[in-house]
C-alpha positions as CSV (number, residue, x, y, z in Angstrom):
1,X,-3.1,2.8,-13.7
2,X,-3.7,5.9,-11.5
3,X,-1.4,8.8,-12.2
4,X,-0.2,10.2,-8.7
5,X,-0.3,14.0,-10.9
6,X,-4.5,12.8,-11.8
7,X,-6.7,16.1,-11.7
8,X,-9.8,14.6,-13.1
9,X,-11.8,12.6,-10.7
10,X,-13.6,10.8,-13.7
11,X,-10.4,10.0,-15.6
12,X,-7.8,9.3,-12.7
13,X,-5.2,7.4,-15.3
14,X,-4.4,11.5,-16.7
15,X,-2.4,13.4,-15.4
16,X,-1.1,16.5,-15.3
17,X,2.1,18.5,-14.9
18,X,3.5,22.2,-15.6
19,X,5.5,21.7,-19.2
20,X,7.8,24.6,-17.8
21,X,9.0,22.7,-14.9
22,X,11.1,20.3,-17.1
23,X,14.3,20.8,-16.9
24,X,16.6,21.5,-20.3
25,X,17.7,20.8,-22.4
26,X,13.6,20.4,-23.4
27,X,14.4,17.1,-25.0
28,X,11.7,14.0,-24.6
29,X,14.0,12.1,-22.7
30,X,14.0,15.2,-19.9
31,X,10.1,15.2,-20.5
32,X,10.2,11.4,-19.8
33,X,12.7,11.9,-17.0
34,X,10.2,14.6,-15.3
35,X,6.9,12.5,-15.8
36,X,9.1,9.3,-14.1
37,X,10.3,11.1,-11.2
38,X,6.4,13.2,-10.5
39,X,4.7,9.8,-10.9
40,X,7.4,7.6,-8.5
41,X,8.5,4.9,-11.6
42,X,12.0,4.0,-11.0
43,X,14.1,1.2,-12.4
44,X,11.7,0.6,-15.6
45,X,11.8,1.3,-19.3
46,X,9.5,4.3,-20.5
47,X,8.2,4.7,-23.6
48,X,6.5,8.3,-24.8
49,X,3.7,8.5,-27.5
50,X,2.2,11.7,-29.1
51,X,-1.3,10.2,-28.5
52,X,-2.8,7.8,-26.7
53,X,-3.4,5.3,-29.6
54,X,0.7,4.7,-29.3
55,X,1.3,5.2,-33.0
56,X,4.0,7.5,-32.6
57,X,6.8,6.9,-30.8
58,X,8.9,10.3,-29.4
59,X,12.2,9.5,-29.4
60,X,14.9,10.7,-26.4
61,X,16.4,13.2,-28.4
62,X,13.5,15.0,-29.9
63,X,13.2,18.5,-29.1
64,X,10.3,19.0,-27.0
65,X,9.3,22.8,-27.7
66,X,7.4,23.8,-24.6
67,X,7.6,26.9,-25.0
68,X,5.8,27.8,-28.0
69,X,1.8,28.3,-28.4
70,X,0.9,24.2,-28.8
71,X,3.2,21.7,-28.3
72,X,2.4,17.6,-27.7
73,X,0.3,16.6,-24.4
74,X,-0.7,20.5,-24.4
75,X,-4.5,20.1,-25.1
76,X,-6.2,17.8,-22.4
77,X,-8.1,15.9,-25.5
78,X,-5.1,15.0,-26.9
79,X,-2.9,13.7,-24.2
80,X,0.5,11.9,-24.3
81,X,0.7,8.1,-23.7
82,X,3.2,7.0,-21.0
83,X,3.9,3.4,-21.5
84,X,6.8,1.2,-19.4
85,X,7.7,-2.4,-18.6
86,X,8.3,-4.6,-15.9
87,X,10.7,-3.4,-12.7
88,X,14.4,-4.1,-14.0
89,X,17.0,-5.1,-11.9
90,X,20.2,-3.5,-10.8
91,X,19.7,-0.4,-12.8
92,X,19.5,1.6,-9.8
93,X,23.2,1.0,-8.8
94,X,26.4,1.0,-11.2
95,X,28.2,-0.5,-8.1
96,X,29.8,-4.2,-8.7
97,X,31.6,-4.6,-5.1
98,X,30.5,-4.3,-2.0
99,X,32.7,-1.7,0.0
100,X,34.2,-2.6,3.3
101,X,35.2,0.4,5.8
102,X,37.3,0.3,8.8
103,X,37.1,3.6,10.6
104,X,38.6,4.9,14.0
105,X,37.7,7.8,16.0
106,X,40.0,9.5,18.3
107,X,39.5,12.6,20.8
């Protein structure tokens, strides 16, 4: 897959983006948030590893401290993994009716 944030022409699948952007809380699932909505995924399932051979699994509410000297992802030989499914439907609206509207407009 092509990462939309790619700054390496020889390795287009990493990305980048600036750790102190993210929103807080600095949690994983803000980090995971961030890294969705930078590479347009919407309505799937993300998973976050330390490292690219998807041992470890960062959980949502890890604390992601990107502020201090190293941190996960930090060093561009030791990148994160971003792994998510399939598209999933009706995530995208919590909406069970339709809503009908009558309106008038009067001068």
């Amino acid at each position: 897959m092509n990462s939309k944030t790619a700054f390496d022409r020889n390795d287009t699948s990493l990305g980048r983006i600036d750790a102190l952007s993210v929103v807080p809380p600095y949690t994983v699932a803000s980090l995971k948030s961030h890294i969705a909505k930078a590479e347009g995924i919407i309505d799937r399932e993300i998973q976050l590893f330390e490292d690219t051979n998807g041992e470890v699994l960062m959980k949502d509410v890890d604390w992601a401290s990107f502020l201090s000297e190293t941190f996960p992802g930090c060093l561009e030989d030791d990148p994160l993994a971003l792994v998510y499914g399939p598209k999933t439907l009706g995530q995208g609206s919590t909406m069970t009716k339709p809503i009908l509207a009558n309106s008038e407009c009067s001068e």
